[in-house]
C-alpha distance (Angstrom), angle and dihedral (degrees) to the residues before:
residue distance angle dihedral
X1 . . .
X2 3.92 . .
X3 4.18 126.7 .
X4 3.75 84.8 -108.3
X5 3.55 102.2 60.8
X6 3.63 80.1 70.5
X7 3.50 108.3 114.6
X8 3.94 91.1 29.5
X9 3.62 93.3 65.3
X10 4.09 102.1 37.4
X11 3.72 83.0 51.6
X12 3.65 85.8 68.9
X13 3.47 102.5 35.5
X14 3.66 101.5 48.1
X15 4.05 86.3 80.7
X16 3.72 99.3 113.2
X17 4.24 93.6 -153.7
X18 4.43 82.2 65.6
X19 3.96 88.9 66.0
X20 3.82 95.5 32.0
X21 4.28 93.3 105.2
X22 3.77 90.1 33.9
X23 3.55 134.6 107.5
X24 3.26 92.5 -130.6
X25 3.68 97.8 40.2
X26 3.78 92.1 154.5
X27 3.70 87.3 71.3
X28 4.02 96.1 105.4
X29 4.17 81.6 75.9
X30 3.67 106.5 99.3
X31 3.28 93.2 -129.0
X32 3.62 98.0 57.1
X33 3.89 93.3 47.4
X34 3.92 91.2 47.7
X35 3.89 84.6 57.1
X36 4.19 85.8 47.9
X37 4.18 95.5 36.0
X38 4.17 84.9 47.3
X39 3.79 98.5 44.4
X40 3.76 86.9 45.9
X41 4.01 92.6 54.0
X42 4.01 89.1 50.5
X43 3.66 97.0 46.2
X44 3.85 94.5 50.3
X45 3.69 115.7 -149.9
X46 3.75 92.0 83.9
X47 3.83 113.7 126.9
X48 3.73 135.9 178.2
X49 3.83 126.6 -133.3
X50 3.36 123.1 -136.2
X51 3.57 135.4 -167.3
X52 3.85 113.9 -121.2
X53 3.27 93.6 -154.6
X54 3.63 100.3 64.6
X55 3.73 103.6 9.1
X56 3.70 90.4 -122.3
X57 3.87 132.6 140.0
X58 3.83 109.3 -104.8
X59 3.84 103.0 164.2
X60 3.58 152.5 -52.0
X61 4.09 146.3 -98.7
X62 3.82 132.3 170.8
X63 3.54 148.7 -166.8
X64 3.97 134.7 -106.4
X65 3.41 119.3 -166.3
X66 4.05 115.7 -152.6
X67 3.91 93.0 -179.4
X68 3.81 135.4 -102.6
X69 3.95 98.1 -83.0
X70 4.15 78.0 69.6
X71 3.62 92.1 34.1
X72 3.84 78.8 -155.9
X73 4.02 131.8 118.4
X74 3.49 129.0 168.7
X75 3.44 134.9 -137.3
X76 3.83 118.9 -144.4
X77 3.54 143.5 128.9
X78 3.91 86.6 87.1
X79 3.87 123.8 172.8
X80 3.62 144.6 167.3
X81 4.20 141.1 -178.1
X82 3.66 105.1 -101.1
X83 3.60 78.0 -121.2
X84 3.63 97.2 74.7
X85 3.68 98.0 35.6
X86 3.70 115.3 123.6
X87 3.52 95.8 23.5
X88 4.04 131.1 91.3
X89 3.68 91.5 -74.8
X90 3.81 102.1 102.5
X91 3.61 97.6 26.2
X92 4.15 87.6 60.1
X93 3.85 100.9 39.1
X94 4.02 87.7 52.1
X95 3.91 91.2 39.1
X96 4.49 80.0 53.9
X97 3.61 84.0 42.5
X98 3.68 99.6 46.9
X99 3.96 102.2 41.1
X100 4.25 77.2 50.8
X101 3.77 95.9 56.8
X102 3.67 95.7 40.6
X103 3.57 99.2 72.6
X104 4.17 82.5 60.0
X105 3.57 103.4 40.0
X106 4.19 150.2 21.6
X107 3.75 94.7 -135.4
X108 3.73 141.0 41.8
X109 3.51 117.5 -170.8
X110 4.36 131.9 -166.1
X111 3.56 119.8 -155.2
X112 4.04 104.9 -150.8
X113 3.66 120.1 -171.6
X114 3.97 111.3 -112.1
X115 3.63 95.7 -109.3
X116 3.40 98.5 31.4
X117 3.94 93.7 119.2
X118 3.75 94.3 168.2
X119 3.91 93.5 54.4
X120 3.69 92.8 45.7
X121 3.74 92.2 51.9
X122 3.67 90.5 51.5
X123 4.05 101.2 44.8
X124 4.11 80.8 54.7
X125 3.74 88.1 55.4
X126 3.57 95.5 57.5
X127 3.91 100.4 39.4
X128 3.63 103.3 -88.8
X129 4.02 107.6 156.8
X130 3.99 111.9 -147.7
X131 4.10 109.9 -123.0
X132 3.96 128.1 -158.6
X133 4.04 78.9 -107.2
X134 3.45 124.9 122.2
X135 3.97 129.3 166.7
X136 3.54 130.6 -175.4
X137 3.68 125.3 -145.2
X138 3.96 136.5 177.3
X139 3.41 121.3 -117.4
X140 3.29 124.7 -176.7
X141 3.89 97.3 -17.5
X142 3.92 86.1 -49.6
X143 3.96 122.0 101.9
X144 3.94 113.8 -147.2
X145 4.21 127.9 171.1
X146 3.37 117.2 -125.3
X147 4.23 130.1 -161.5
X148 3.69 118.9 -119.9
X149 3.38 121.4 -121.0
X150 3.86 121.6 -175.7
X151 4.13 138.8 -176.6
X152 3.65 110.4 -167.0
X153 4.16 117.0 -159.4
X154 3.26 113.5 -90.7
């Protein structure tokens, strides 16, 4: 993720039904994605997806790194154009992501909001196992829980 992909990528999140599930389901408000699209230029990690087919933004994911006496990240932060949900487009940018990670760590772990149905659904799909975890995190001056999905390397 670059400062220029800007307007590229809050053209696709400002759709209000992307965030609807989400804990922070106000996020379609610019000013709430400038806070996400800013923290995710700090952090580093943060990457855009694009389609191939057109060349065209169509969402985001990044990278956490917990440290290597965890030998655990997370990947989070994930996502798409309505457009391209359903499809192969998630399960192929976190298979890229994964097989990326793996050579760093044992474990990658999702944080997925509680009700965050959707999500849930799709970490299944790509053979995310459900742990006892749960975290909570503030977003946006709210604190929600999230489950804990991980994928360990195989």
């Amino acid at each position: 993720m670059r400062a220029d992909d800007w307007k590229g990528l809050y053209g696709v999140a400002s759709d209000p039904l992307i965030w609807e599930v989400h804990p922070a389901h106000d996020r379609h408000k610019e000013e709430h994605f400038r806070e996400y699209f800013e923290e995710g230029l700090q952090a580093g990690g943060a990457l855009v997806a694009i389609d191939r087919n057109t060349g065209k933004i169509i969402g985001a994911s990044r990278y956490f790194w917990y440290g290597p006496e965890q030998s655990e990240l997370e990947i989070g932060w994930t996502f798409l154009q309505r457009s391209h949900w359903g499809g192969v487009y998630n399960a192929e940018m976190k298979r890229l992501m994964l097989d990326y990670a793996f050579n760093f760590v044992d474990r990658v772990i999702f944080l997925v909001g509680i009700g965050n149905f959707r999500s849930q659904r799709a970490m299944t799909k790509i053979g995310g196992i459900l742990t006892d975890r749960h975290v909570q995190r503030t977003l946006h001056g709210q604190t929600s829980e999230f489950l804990v999905f991980e994928i360990r390397r195989p």
